[in-house]
C-alpha positions as CSV (number, residue, x, y, z in Angstrom):
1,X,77.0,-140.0,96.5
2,X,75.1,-143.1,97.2
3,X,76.2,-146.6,98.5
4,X,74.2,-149.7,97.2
5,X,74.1,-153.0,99.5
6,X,74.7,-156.1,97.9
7,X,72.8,-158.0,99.9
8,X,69.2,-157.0,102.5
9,X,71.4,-157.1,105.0
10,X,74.0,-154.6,104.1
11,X,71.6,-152.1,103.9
12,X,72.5,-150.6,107.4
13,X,76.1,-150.9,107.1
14,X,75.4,-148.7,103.8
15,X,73.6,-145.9,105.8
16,X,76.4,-145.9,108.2
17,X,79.2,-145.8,106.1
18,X,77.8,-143.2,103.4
19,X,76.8,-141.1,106.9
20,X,80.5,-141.0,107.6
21,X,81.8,-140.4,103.8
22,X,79.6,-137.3,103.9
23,X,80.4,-136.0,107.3
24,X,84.1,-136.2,105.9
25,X,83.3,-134.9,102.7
26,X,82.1,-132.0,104.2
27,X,84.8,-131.6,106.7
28,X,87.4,-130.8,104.2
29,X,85.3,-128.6,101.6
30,X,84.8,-131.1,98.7
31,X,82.0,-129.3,97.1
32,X,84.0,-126.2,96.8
33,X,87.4,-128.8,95.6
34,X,85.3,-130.5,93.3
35,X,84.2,-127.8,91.8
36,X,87.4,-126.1,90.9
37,X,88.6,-129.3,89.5
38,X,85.7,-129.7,87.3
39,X,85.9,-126.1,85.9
40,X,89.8,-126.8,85.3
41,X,89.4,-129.8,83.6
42,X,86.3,-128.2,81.5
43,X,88.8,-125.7,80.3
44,X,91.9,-127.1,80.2
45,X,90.8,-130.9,79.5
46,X,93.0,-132.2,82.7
47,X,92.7,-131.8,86.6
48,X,94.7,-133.8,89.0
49,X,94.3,-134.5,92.8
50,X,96.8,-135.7,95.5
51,X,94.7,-138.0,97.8
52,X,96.2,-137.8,101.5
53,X,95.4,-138.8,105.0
54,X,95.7,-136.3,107.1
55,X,96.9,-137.7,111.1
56,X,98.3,-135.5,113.9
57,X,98.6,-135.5,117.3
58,X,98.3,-132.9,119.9
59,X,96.8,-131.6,123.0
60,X,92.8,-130.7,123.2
61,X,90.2,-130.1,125.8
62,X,88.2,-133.0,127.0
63,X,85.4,-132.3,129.4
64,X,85.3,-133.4,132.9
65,X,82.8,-134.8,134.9
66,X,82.7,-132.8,138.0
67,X,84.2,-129.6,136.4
68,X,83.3,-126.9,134.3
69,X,86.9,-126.3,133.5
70,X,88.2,-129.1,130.6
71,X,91.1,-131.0,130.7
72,X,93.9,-130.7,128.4
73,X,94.5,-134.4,127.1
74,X,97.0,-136.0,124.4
75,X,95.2,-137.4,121.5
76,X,94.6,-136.5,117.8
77,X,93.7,-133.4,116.7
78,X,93.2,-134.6,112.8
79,X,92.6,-137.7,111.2
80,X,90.6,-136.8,107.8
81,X,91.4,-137.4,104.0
82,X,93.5,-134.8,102.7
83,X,92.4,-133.5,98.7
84,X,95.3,-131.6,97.4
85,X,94.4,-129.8,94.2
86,X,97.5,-129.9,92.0
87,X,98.1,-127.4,89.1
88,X,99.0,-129.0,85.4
89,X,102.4,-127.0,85.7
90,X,103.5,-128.8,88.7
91,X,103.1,-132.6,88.0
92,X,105.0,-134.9,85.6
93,X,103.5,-138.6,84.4
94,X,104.4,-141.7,83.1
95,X,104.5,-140.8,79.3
96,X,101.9,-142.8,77.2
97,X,99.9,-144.4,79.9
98,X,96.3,-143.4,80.1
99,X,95.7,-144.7,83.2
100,X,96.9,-143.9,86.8
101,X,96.4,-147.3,87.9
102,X,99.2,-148.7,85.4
103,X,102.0,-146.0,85.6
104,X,105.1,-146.6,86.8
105,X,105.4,-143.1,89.0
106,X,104.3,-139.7,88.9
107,X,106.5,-136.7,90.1
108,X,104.8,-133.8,91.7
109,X,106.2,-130.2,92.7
110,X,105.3,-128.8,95.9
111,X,106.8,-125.1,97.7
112,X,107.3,-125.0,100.9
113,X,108.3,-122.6,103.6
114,X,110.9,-123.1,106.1
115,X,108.2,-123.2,108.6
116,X,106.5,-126.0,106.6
117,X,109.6,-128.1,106.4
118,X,110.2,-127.4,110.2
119,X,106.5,-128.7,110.9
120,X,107.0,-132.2,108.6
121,X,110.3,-133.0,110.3
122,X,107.9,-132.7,113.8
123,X,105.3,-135.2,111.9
124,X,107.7,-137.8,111.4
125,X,107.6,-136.8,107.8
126,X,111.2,-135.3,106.6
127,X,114.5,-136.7,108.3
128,X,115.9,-134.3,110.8
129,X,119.7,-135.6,109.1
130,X,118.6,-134.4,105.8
131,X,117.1,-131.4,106.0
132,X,119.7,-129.6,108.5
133,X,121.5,-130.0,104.6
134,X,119.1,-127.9,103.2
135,X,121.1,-123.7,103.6
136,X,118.4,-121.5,104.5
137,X,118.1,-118.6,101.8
138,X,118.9,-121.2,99.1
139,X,115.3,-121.9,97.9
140,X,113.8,-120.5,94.4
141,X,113.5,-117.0,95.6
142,X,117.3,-117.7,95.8
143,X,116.8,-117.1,91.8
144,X,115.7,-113.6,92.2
145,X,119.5,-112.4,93.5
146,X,121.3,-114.5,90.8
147,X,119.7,-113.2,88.2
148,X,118.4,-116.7,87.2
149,X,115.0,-115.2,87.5
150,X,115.5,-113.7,83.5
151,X,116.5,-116.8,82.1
152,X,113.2,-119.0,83.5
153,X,110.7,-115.9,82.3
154,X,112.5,-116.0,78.8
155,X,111.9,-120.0,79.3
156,X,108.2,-119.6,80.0
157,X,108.4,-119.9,83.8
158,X,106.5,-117.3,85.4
159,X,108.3,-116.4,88.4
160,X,106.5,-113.4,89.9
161,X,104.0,-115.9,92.0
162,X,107.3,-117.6,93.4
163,X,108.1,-116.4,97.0
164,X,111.8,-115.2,97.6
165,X,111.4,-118.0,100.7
166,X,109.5,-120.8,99.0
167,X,111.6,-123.8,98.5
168,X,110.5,-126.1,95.9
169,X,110.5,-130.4,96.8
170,X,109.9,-133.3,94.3
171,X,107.9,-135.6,95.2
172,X,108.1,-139.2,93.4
173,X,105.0,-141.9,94.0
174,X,106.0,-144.8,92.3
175,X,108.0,-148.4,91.8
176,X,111.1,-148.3,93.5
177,X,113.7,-151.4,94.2
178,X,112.7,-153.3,97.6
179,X,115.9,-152.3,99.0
180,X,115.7,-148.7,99.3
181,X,113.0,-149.0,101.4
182,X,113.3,-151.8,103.3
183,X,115.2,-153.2,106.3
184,X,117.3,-155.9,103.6
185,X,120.5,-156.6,102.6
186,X,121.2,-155.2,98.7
187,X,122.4,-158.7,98.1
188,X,119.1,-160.8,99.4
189,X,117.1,-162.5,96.6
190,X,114.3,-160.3,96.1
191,X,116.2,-157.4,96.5
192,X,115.3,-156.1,93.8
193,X,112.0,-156.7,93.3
194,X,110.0,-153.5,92.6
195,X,107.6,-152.2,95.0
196,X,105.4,-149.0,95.5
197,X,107.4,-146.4,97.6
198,X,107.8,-142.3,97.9
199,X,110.7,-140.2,97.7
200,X,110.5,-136.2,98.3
201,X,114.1,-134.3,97.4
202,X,114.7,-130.7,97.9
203,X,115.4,-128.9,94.6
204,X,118.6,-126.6,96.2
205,X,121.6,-127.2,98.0
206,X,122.7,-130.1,96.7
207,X,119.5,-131.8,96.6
208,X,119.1,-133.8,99.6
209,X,116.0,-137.2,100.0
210,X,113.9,-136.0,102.6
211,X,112.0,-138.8,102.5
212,X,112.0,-142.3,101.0
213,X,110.1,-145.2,102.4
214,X,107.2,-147.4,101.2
215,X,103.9,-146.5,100.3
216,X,102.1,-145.8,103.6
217,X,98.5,-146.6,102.5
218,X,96.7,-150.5,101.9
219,X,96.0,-149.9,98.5
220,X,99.7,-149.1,97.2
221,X,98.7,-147.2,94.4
222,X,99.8,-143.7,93.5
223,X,97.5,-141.5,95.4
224,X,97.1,-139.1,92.4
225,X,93.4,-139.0,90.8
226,X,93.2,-137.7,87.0
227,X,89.8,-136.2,85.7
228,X,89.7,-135.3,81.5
229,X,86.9,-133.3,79.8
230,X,87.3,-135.5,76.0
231,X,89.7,-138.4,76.5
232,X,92.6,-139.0,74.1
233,X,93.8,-142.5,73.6
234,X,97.2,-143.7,75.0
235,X,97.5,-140.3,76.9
236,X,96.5,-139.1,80.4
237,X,95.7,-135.2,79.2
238,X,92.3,-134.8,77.9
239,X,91.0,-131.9,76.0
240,X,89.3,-128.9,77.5
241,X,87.3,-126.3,75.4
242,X,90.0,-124.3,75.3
243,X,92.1,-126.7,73.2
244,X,88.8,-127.5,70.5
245,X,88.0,-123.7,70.0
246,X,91.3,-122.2,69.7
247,X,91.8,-122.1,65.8
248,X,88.1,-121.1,65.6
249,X,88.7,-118.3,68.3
250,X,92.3,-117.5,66.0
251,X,89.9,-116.8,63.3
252,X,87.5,-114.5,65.7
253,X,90.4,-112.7,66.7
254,X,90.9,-111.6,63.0
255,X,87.7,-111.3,62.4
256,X,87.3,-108.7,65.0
257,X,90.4,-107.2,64.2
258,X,89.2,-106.8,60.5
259,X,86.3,-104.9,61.6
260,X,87.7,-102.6,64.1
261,X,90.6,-101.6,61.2
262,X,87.9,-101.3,58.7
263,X,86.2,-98.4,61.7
264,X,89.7,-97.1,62.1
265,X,90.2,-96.2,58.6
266,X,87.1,-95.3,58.1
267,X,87.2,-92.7,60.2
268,X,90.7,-91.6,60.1
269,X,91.8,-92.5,56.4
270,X,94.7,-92.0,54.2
271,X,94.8,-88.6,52.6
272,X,95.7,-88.1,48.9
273,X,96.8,-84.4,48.5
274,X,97.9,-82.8,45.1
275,X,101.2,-81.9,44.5
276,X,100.4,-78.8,42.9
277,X,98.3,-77.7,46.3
278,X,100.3,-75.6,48.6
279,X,99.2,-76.9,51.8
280,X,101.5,-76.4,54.7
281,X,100.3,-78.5,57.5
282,X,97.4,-80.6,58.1
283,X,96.6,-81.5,62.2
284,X,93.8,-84.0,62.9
285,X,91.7,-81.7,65.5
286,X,88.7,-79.6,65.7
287,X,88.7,-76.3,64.4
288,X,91.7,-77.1,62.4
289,X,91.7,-75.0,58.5
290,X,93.3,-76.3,55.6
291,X,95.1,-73.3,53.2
292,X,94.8,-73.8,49.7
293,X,94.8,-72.2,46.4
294,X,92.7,-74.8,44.5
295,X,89.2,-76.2,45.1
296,X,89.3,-78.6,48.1
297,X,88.0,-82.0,45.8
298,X,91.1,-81.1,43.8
299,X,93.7,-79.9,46.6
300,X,92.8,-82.9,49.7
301,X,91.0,-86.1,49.4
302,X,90.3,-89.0,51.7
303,X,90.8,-92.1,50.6
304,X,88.3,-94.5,52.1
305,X,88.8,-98.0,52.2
306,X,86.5,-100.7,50.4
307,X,85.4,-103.9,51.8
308,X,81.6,-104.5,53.4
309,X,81.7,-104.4,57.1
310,X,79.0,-106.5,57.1
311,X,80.0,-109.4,56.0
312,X,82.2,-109.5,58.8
313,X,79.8,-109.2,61.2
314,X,77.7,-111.8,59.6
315,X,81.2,-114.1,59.6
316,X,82.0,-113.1,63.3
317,X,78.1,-114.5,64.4
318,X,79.3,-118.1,62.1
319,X,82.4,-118.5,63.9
320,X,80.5,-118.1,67.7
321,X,78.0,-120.8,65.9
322,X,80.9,-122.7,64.9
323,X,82.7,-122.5,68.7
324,X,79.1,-123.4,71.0
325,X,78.5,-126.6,68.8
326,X,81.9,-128.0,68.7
327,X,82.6,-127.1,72.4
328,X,78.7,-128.3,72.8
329,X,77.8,-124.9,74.6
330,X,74.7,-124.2,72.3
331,X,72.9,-121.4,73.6
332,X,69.7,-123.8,74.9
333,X,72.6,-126.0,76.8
334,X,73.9,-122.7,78.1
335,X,70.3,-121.6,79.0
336,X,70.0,-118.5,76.7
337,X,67.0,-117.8,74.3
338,X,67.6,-119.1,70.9
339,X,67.1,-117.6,67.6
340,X,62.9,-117.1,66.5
341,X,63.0,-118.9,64.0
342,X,64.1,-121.9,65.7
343,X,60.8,-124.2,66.8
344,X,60.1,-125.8,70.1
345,X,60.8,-128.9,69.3
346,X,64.1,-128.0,67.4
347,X,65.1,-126.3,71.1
348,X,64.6,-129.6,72.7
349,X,66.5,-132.0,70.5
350,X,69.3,-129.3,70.7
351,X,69.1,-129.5,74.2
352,X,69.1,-133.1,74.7
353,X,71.7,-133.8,72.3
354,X,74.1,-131.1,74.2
355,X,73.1,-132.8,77.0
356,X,74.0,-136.1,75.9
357,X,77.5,-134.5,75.2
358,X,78.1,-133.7,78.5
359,X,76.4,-136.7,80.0
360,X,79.6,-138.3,78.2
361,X,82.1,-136.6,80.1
362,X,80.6,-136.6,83.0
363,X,80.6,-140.1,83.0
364,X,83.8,-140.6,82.4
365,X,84.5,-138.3,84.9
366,X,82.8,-140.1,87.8
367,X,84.3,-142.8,87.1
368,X,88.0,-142.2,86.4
369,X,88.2,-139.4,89.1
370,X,85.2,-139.3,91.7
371,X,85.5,-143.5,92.2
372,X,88.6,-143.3,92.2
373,X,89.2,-140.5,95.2
């Protein structure tokens, strides 16, 4: 992270101010966040943040003059930015808009406890009137007890991370009319006009707004930062490794599959046995003797199968080839010794174009996702 001064004399202000952006930074683990979003969107081609302020108020120690005991005073205990990581499962956008900046809202899905509802209504956050609405043992572990809990696995949901307390909000950043959210008549000119608000409504009992008033920050943008591997145009998802590789890894999987039949049958095959052999039972186990009254070649034969095994090992090497250079994870990128027979020079154009491939997205990313938190 570095700040550059316009003019000579900004330069101070530009120590200062990157001083503090680091000391925050670090205060709420961004190395650690940045990381996992980076890995996610590698994979998966997509990572999202929810970009917060955090403020409370609350009683801490203050040290006194004259004392050695402190003094309990009433003043804030937080006021930091708040990075919420927030899965690809749990966020809905603005169909065909690439850009955060231009969307007309994004919905994200939160769980909470009662506890956590409790503490938002002490923030200021949640209206007390709304949530007494909210029947306690109605939230998704509710699901569990109806038997509602089938129907969602059959549908793809996974519900085994879902706890039987968790109660699942909706939370809408986006353009709403001016007169939900502000002190006006419905009939006013201007009324109507669109502005940037937020709405959070329980999903159970009924459904009741827990929230709904303007955007809170001087920006009035959705807080919500979007980070993509390979950009796709007219979309917000990217595409992660995962999404270039998978026919090629399809056609691994049967490659490997080939090979280990092939080793199966080769060492258990089929057995072709002669009618005219009175054999009474054959068992697959050491020790084990066949009876027969003609010569074995003629009695019991194994059939073995044909096919070279080699060739699909020489295949299953192409196909890893084929996944490190479209994914660009070539083995010099990756750090790993090469083949022989490739030169020094060959190594280092490898290297550098790889590198170029990734300087790419990590462009993109810094600029789409790091500027923009």
């Amino acid at each position: 992270l570095m700040l550059l001064p316009r003019e000579p004399t900004d330069e101070p202000k530009c120590r200062l101010l990157e001083g503090a952006m680091f000391y925050y930074l670090d205060k709420i683990g961004w190395k650690s966040k940045i990381i996992r979003s980076s890995r996610q969107k590698v994979k998966y081609g997509t990572c999202y943040v929810e970009v917060l302020w955090e403020s409370e108020e609350g009683l801490a120690p203050r040290r006194q003059k004259d004392s050695p005991l402190p003094e309990m005073r009433r003043t804030r205990v937080k006021d930091q930015p708040q990075v919420n990581y927030v899965d690809e499962t749990d966020i809905a956008l603005d169909p065909g808009i690439p850009d955060v900046v231009d969307m007309g809202w994004v919905i994200i899905r939160k769980r909470y406890s009662w506890d956590d509802i409790q503490a938002q209504v002490k923030r200021g956050v949640y209206s007390a009137a709304q949530v007494v609405k909210i029947s306690k043992g109605t939230g998704k572990g509710a699901d569990f007890q109806s038997g509602k809990h089938e129907r969602f696995q059959s549908a793809g949901i996974h519900m085994a991370g879902i706890d039987r307390n968790d109660y699942e909000v909706l939370k809408m950043w986006g353009k709403v009319p001016r007169w939900w959210v502000d002190d006006i008549d419905v009939n006013d000119e201007g009324a109507n006009e669109m502005v940037q608000g937020v709405i959070e409504v329980c999903n159970h009992s009924g459904g009741p707004t827990l929230r709904l008033q303007r955007n809170p920050f001087w920006h009035q943008e959705i807080p919500v930062a979007i980070g993509r591997h390979i950009g796709v145009d007219d979309e917000a998802q990217g595409m992660g490794v995962c999404e270039i590789g998978e026919s090629l890894q399809q056609e691994l999987n049967d490659k490997r599959n080939q090979l280990l039949d092939h080793a199966t049958d080769t060492i258990m095959p089929p057995m072709v046995e002669q009618r005219a052999a009175d054999i009474k039972e054959i068992r697959w186990e050491p020790g084990f003797r066949i009876k027969s009254n003609l010569p074995a070649d003629q009695a019991l034969k194994a059939l073995y199968p044909g096919g070279n095994p080699g060739e699909v090992v020489m295949m299953e090497q192409r196909v890893k080839d084929d996944i490190k250079g479209g994914t660009g994870a070539t083995a010099p990128v990756q750090g790993q010794q090469s083949g022989k027979e490739s030169t020094a020079f060959e190594v280092s154009q490898l290297s550098a174009r790889g590198s170029g491939r990734i300087d790419l997205s990590t462009i993109d990313f810094g600029e789409s996702f790091l500027k923009r938190v």
